[in-house]
C-alpha positions in Angstrom: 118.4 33.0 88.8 115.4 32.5 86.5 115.9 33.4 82.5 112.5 32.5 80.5 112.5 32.5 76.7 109.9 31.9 74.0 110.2 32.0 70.4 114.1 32.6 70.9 112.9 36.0 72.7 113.6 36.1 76.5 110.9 36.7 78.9 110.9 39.3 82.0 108.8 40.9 84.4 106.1 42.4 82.8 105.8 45.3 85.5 102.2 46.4 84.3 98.8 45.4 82.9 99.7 46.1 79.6 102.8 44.0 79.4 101.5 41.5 80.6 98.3 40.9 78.4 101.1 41.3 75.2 103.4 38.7 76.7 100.9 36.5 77.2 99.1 37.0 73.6 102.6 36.1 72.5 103.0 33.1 74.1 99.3 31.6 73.1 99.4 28.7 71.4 103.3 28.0 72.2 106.2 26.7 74.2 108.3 28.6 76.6 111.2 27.2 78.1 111.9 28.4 82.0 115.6 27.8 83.1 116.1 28.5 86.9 119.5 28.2 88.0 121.1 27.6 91.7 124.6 27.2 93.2 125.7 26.0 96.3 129.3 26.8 97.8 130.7 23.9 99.7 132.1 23.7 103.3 135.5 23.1 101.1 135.3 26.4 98.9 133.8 24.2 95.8 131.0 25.4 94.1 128.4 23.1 93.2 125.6 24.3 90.2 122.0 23.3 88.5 120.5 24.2 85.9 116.5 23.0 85.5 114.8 24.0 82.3 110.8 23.9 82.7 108.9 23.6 79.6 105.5 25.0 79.7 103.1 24.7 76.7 100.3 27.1 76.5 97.0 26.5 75.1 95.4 29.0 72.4 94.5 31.6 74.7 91.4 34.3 73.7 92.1 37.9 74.3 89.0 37.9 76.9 90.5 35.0 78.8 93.9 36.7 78.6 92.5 39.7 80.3 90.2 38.1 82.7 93.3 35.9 83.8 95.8 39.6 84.1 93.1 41.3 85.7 92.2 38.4 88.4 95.6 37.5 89.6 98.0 40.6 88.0 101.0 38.8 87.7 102.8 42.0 86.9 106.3 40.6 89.0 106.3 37.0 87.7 108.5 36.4 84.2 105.8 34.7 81.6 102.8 36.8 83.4 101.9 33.9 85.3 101.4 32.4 88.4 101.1 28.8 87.9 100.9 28.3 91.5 97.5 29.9 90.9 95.4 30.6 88.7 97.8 30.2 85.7 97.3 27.0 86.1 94.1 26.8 83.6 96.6 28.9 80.8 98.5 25.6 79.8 98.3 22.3 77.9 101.1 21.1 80.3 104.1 21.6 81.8 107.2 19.3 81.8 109.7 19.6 84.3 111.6 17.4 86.5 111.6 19.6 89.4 107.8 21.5 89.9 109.2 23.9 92.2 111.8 25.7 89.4 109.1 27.1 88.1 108.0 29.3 91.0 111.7 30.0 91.3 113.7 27.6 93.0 115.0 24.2 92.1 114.3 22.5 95.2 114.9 19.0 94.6 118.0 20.1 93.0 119.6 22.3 95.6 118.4 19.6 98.5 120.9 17.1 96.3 123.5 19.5 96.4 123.0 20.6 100.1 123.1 16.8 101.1 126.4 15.8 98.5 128.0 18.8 100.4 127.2 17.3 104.1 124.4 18.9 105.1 121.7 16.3 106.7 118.4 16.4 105.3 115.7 16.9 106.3 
């Protein structure tokens, strides 16, 4: 489960090209915070949970680049209109996170800790 929120307003899909260019004209020039979320149920009935929070910091963005970037890679399905695995990449001042891969959805390091704590052999 991903939840994304900037400027205490959460952050979704943006489902078309329109969407997106507002969401990310919102978010130019500041923080969002990207929470992805996993649980794990053990062999025993437990369940084991994470919770990483991804902050991403976006540089003053122009309306032209805004569009350019929407219309290049239309990240219409990804929450913050971007794909930082792409060409989202040149939106941002950084990104802090201790686990990269929450941000394109999963918290790997994360579950592979709770996979191996509940006796699974990795890799």
């Amino acid at each position: 489960m991903q939840q994304s929120v900037c400027s205490g307003h959460a952050l979704g899909k943006p489902g078309t090209r329109e969407a997106a260019i507002a969401q990310l004209q919102a978010m130019s020039g500041r923080e969002a915070a990207f929470l992805t979320a996993v649980a794990v149920a053990g062999p025993g009935g437990g369940i084991d949970t994470a919770l990483d929070t991804t902050t991403v910091r976006f540089r003053p963005l122009s309306d032209d680049e805004i569009t350019r970037y929407v219309d290049a890679e239309r990240p219409f399905d990804c929450a913050g209109s971007f794909k930082c695995e792409g060409l989202g990449i040149a939106l941002f001042e950084a990104i802090e996170s201790r686990d990269p891969t929450a941000l394109v959805g999963l918290p790997l390091i994360a579950l592979s800790g709770m996979l191996r704590q509940a006796g699974y052999r990795l890799p």
